[in-house]
N, C-alpha and C positions, 0 to 999 in steps of 0.2 A: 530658389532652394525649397525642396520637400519640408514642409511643418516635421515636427517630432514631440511626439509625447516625451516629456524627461519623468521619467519613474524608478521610484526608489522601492526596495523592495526589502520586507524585513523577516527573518527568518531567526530560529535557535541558533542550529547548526546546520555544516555542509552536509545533505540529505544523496543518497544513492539514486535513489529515482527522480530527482530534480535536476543535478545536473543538468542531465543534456537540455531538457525545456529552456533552462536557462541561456543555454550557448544558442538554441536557437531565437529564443528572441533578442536575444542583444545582436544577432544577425538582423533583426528586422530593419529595413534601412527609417521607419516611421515610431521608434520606440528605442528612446537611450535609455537606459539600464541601468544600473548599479543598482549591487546586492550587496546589505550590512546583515552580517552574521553576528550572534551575542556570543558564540563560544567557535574556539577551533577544535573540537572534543574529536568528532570525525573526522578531520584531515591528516590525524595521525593512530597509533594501535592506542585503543582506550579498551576499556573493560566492558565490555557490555552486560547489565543485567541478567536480562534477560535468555539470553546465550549462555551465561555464569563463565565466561573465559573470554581472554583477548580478540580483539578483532579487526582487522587493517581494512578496510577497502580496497579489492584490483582494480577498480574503473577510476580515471580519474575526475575528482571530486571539484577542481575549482577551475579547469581549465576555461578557457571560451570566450569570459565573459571578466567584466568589471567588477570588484568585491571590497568589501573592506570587515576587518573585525572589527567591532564597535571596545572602548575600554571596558573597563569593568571593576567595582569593587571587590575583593577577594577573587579566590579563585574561577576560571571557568570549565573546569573539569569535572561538575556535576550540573546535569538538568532537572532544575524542577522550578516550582511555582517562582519564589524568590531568587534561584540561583539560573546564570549569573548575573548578578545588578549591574546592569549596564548604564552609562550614560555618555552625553555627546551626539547620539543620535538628534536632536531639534536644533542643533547647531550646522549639522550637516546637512540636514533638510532644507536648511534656508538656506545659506551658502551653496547649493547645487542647485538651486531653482527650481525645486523638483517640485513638479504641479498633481504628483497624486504616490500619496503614499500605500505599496502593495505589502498588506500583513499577514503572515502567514500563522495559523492558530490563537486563542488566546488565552492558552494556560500559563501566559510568563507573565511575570507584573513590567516586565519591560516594555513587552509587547501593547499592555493596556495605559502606560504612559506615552507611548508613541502617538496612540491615538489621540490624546490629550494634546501632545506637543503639535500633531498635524492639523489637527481642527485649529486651536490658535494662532497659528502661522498662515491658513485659508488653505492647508493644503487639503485635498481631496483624500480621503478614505476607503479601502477595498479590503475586504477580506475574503480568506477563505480560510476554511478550518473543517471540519470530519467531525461535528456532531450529526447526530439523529436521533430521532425521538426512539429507535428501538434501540438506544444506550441508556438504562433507566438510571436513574438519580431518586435518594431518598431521602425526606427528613432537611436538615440543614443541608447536604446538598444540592438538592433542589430548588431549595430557597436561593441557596447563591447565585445555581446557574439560571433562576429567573431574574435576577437582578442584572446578572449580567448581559443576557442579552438584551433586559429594555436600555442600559446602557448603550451596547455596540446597535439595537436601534435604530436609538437615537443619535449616533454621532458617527455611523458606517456609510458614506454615502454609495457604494455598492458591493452587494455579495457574490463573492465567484462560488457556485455550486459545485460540489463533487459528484452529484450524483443525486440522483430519484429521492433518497430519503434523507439526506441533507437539505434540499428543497424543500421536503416536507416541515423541516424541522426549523426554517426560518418562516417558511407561513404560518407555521402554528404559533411562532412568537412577534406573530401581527407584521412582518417586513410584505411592504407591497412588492407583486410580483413586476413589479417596471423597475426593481432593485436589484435584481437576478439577473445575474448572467453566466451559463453555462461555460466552466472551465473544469471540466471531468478529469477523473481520476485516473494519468494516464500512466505509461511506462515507455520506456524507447521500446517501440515496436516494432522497430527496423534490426535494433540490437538484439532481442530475442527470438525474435523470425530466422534472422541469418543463421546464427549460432546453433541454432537448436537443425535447420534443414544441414547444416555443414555436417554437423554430429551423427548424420543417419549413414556418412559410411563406416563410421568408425563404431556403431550400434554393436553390433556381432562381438568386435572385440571387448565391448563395455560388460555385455551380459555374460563372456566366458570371464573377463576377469572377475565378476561377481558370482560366479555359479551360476548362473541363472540360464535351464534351460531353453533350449528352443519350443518356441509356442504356445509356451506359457506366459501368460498376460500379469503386468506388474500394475498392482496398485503404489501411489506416490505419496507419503506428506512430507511439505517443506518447511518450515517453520520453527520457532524457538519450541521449547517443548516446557511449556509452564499450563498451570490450572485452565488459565482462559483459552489457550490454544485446543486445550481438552485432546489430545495426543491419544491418552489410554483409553475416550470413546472409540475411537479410529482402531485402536489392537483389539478393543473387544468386541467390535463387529464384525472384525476380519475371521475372530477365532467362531463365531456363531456361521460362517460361513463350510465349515468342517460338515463333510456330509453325513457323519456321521458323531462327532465331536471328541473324535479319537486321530481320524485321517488330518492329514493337513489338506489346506483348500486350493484348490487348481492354480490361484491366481497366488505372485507373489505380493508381498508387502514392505515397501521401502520407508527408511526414517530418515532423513536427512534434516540435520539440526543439531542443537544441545541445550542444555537446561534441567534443572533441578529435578525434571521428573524421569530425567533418560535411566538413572540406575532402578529402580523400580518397575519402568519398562522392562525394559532389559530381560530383568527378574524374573516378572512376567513370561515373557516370550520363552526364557530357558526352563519355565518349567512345562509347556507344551511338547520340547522334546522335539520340535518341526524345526527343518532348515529352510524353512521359507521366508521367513522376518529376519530382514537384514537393517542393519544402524549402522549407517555412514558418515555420522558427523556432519562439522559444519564446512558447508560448499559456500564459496563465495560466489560471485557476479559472474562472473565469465567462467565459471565448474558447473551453472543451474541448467542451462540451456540442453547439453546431454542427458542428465535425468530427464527432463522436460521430454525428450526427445524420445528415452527410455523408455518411460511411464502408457499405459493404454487409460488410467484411470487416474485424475488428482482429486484430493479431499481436503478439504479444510472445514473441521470440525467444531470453530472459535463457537463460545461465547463470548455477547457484547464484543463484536469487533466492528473497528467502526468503516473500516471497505475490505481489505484485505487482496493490494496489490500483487502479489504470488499468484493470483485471477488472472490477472492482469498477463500476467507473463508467462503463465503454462498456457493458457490458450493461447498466444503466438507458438508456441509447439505443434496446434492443430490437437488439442488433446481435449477429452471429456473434463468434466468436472463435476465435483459433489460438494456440497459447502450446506451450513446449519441455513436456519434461518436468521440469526442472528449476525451474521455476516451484509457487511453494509452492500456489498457491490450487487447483490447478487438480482436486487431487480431491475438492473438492467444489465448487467454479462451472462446470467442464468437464462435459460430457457428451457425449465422439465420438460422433458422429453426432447428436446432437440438438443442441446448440446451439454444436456446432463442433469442433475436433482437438484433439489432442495429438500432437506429432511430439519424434522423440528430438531434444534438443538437440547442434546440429553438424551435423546430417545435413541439408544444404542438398535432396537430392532427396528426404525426407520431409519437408519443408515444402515443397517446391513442391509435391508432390502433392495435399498437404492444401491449399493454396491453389487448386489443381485441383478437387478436390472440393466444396471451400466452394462457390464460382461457377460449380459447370455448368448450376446450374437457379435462375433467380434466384428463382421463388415460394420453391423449397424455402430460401434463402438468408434470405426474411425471414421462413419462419418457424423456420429455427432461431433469429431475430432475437425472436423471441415466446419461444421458449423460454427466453433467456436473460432477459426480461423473467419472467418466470414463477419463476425457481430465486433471481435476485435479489428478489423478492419476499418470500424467506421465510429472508436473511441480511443483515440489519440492524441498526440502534442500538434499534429495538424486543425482540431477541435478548440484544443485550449487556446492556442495561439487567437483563433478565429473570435473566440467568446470573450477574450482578454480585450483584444481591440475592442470590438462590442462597448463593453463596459468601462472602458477610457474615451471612447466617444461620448459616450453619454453624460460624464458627470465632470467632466477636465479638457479644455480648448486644447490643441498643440499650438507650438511656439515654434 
């Protein structure tokens, strides 16, 4: 009989982009599974923040693979630090025989007891989690989050990295590099590949049902529309793009999202008096792939974000991209000048330029459009899967 790794794996909640990873390693015939969630928040319509309105998921979120809710004190219908108290988890761990515990983030205290339970029990230790050093922390925060990494440390026996500055960001808290192992920040790239090429006969009819004439080139952003996302730098470099600051500019501008700041946008946009800027709302999972498809140019404009998967998945579109600097993905899915910018984040006339640049030549625009199909190519769940084994060989025998 084939050895198998038996792995537990701990997470908030059912996450949109995790899924499928999931179904496929519980496919792995060398790696048994189970996944303990703290909350069912996403498995059903909850309220999103962020969005400021309800929200379902159309992909399905638990299919594939082996799970369990973990209990809980009070409610699990809020995430944050405290909430939900979960327990039961170090009963399960030992009861399953599970030789290495996979945790995912550590801003829940559930999560930092896990770790506790699994070192006492001899289980082995993994995380991953989305800090980097260019997410800054001040004052007593700072202090915390050095605290707590010499904790996880001390008691992680390996880290799955998301990326270039994630890595950076456990070296700089002394983790030797024989503790890393690459498992990147990926998306089903098979799901928005398809979706997004299927979408290109029905293009013609997407841009008359929006007005949008022929030959004119659409700028894209996807995202919730709050301070950090920074939305209104995105409209006010769109309007710097006016050749004269009266005309509207060649290229159109799409909004797809919601959030506290869309009426002030809005605002905005209607007092230019242009029918170019259009507000779409929120698009779920299987509606992203046609704008994807739509778009000649995507932006994301974040402060302190710490990757920003929506990278991830317009370049399976084959599409350009602009993102701040402050945007975690982007040293390594960026490449200025080959398949789009980097502008300092804030700097409304370094993003209009690079919006400038994106669109002066439209061949060049799609193929930096190919480039980005070509770099997402080769950061994927075929990667993670790959870096995962990795770092279960290294630190956890199969049985």
């Amino acid at each position: 009989m084939r050895k198998k790794w038996r792995l537990a794996y701990l997470v908030s909640h059912p996450i949109q982009y995790q899924a499928p990873l999931l179904r496929l390693i519980s496919a792995e015939p060398d790696i048994d599974l189970t996944v303990f969630f703290c909350s069912d928040l996403s498995a059903r319509e909850y309220h999103d923040k962020g969005f400021g309105a309800p929200v379902r998921w159309d992909v399905p979120l638990l299919d594939g693979y082996r799970h369990e809710f973990l209990p809980a004190v009070g409610g699990t219908d809020q995430l944050s630090f405290w909430r939900p108290l979960n327990y039961g988890l170090a009963l399960r761990l030992v009861e399953g025989r599970f030789g290495a515990l996979w945790i995912h983030g550590w801003a829940h205290w559930s999560h930092l007891q896990a770790v506790a339970s699994a070192k006492k029990s001899g289980i082995k230790v993994l995380m991953r989690g989305e800090s980097g050093l260019h997410l800054k922390a001040q004052g007593v925060k700072q202090m915390i989050r050095r605290g707590m990494m010499r904790y996880l440390a001390a008691n992680v026996d390996g880290f799955l990295t998301i990326g270039t500055r994630n890595r950076e960001y456990y070296r700089h808290y002394g983790v030797p590099p024989q503790r890393l192992f690459p498992v990147p920040y990926a998306v089903d790239d098979t799901f928005f590949r398809e979706r997004a090429a299927d979408a290109g006969a029905s293009q013609g009819a997407l841009r008359t049902s929006l007005g949008i004439e022929p030959g004119r080139p659409v700028i894209l952003y996807a995202s919730k529309m709050t301070d950090r996302k920074c939305p209104g730098d995105l409209l006010e470099a769109y309007l710097r793009l006016s050749p004269d600051g009266q005309r509207e500019p060649h290229p159109y501008l799409l909004f797809i999202g919601d959030g506290e700041l869309r009426p002030q946008l809005e605002a905005r946009a209607a007092q230019t008096g242009w029918g170019s800027i259009r507000f779409l709302g929120f698009k779920n999972q299987t509606e992203l792939p046609r704008y994807y498809d739509l778009c000649d140019v995507f932006v994301l404009p974040s402060l302190q974000e710490p990757w920003g998967l929506v990278i991830n998945e317009v370049m399976n579109a084959a599409r350009a991209v602009i993102v701040s600097d402050e945007v975690g993905c982007w040293p390594d899915l960026v490449r200025p000048g080959e398949n789009g910018y980097v502008f300092k984040a804030g700097d409304i006339d370094d993003l209009r330029n690079a919006l400038a640049a994106a669109l002066e030549n439209s061949e060049r625009t799609s193929a930096m459009g190919q480039r980005s199909l070509e770099i997402i190519g080769r950061w994927g769940f075929r990667e993670d899967i790959a870096g995962l084994r990795q770092a279960l060989a290294s630190v956890v025998e199969a049985v």
